[in-house]
C-alpha positions in Angstrom: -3.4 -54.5 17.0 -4.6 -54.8 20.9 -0.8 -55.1 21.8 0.1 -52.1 19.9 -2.6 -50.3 21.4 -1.4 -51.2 25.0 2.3 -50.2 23.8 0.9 -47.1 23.0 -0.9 -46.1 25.7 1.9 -47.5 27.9 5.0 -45.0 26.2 2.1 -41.9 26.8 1.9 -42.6 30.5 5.9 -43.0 30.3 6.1 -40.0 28.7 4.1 -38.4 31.2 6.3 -39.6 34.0 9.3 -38.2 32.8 8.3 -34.8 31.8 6.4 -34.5 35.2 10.0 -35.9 36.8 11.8 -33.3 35.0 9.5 -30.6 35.9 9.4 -31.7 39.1 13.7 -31.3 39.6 13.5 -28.1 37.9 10.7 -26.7 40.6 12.8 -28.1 42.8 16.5 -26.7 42.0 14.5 -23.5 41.8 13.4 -23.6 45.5 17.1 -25.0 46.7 18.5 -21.9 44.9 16.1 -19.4 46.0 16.5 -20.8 49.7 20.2 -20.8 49.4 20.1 -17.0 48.0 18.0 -16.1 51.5 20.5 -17.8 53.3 23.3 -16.0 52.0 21.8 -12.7 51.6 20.8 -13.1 55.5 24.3 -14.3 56.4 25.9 -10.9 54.8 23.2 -8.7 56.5 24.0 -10.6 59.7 28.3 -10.4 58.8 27.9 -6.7 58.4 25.9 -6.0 61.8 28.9 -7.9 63.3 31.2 -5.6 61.7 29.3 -2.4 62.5 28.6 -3.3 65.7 32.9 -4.4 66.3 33.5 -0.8 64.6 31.5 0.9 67.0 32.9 -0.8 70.2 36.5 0.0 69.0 35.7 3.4 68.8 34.2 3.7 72.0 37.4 2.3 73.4 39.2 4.5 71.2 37.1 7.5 73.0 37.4 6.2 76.5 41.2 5.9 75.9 41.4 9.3 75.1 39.1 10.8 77.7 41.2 8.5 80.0 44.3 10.7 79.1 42.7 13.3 79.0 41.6 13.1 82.9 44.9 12.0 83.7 46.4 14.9 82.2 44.3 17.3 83.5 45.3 15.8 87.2 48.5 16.5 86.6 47.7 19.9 86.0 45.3 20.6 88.9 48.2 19.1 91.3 51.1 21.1 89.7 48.7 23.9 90.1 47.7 23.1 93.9 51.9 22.9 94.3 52.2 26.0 93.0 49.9 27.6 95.3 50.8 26.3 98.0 54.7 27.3 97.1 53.1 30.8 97.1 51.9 30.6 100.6 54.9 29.9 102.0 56.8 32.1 99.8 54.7 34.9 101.1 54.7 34.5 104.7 58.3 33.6 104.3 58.8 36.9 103.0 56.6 38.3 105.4 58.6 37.2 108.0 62.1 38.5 106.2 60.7 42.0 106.4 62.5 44.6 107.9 59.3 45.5 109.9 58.0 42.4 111.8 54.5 41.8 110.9 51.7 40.0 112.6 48.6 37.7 111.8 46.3 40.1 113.5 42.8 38.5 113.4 42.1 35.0 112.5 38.6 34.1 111.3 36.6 31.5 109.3 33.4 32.0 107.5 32.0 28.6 106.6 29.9 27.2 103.2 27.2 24.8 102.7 27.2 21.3 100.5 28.5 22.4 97.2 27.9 26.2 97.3 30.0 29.0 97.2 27.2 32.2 98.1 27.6 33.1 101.7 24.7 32.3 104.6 23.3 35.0 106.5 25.6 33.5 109.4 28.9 34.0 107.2 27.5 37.8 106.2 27.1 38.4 110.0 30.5 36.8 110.7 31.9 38.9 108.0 30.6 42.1 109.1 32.2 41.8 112.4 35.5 41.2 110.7 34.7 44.3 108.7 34.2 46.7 111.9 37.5 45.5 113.0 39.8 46.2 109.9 38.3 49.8 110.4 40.0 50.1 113.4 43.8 48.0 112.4 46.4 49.4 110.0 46.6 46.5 108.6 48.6 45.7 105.4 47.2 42.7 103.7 44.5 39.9 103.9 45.4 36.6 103.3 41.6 34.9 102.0 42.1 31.1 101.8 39.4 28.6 100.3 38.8 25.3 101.5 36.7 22.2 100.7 35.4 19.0 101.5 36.9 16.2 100.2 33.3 15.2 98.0 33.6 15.4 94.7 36.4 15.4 92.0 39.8 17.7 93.1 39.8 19.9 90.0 36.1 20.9 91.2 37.0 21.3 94.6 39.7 23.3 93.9 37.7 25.6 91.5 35.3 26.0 94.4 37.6 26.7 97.3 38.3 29.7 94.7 34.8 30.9 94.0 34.6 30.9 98.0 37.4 33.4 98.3 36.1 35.3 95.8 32.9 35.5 97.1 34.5 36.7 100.5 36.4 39.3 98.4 33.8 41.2 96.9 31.6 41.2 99.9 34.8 42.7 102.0 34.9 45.1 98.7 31.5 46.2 98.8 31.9 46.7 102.6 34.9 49.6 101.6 38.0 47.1 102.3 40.9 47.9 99.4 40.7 45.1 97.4 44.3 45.7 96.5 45.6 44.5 99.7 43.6 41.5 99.3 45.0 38.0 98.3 43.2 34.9 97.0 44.1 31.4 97.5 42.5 28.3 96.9 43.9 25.3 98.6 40.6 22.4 97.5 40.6 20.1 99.5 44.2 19.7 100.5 44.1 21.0 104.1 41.5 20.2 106.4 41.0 21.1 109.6 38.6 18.1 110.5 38.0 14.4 109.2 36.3 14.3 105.9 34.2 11.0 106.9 31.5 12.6 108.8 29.2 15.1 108.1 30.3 17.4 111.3 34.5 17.2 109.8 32.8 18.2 106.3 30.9 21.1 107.4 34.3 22.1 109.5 36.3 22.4 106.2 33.8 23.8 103.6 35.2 27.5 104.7 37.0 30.9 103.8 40.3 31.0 106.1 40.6 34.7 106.5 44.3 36.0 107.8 44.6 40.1 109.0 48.3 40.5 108.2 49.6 44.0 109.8 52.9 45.8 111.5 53.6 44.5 115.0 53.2 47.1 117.4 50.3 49.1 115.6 46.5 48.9 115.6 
């Protein structure tokens, strides 16, 4: 009776084991799985970033490509446009020269720009003014106003400016009474400087309004 007792208690504790063994794989398949769905959600999160972030660098170059082109193309432009300019220049004084009445440059002059801008100094006013009190005086038939720049800064802007300059000369000689019929923009940029661009002096030199008097040789 003893022994069975003993055989008794012994299968309990047995029985015990096992069901505390079993519980024991199932907690722990439970945590394996849950750890392993962590892992994969993280590794997706971390796959897309790497995708969005490989998206967003290919269309950057995609936009930098195109910008690229875009530059490039608009170089081509400025320089045909430059060409074209300076094609009229020579055209006209070519033609000038053809003319059955010889004409003259009859008064040379430059009124000169600071850094960047394009309003005239009280200097370039003054300068201006003195110009002014001559054409009163010449029978002149046209002015010839060429703008000029530095070489700083991109062509297509310095091209743009060398025009504002003339401009600006223009309508000051317009306000002044000068027909503004006989007067002639050009902008040359920075394509014909009269002094080195690598100092500060030569850049001062070539941020200017070239003004040519054009009239009949032999009047005043």
């Amino acid at each position: 009776m003893k022994w069975m007792q003993r055989f008794g208690k012994s299968a309990i504790l047995l029985s015990l084991v096992m069901v505390a063994l079993v519980a024991s794989g199932c907690a722990t398949r439970e945590y394996v799985d849950q750890k392993v769905g962590e892992l994969d959600t993280k590794s997706s999160d971390a796959i897309a970033q790497v995708r969005a972030i490989a998206m967003k660098n290919q269309s950057d170059l995609q936009g930098l490509s195109s910008r690229v082109d875009s530059l490039e193309q608009s170089q081509q432009t400025l320089s045909s446009q430059v060409a074209e300019m300076q094609s009229t220049v020579s055209n006209l004084e070519s033609s000038l020269s053809n003319l059955q009445v010889d004409t003259s440059v009859a008064l040379e002059e430059n009124v000169f720009f600071e850094f960047g801008r394009h309003r005239l100094t009280s200097e370039a006013k003054a300068k201006l003014d003195n110009v002014v009190s001559q054409l009163r005086e010449m029978n002149f038939v046209a002015i010839h106003l060429i703008g000029h720049t530095d070489s700083v800064g991109g062509e297509r802007f310095n091209y743009n400016l060398g025009q504002y300059r003339a401009e600006t000369v223009a309508a000051y000689l317009a306000q002044q009474g000068i027909d503004r019929s006989k007067i002639l923009i050009i902008s040359l940029g920075e394509k014909l400087p009269t002094a080195s661009n690598k100092n500060r002096s030569g850049r001062a030199q070539n941020r200017r309004v070239e003004i040519r008097v054009i009239q009949l040789r032999g009047t005043s």
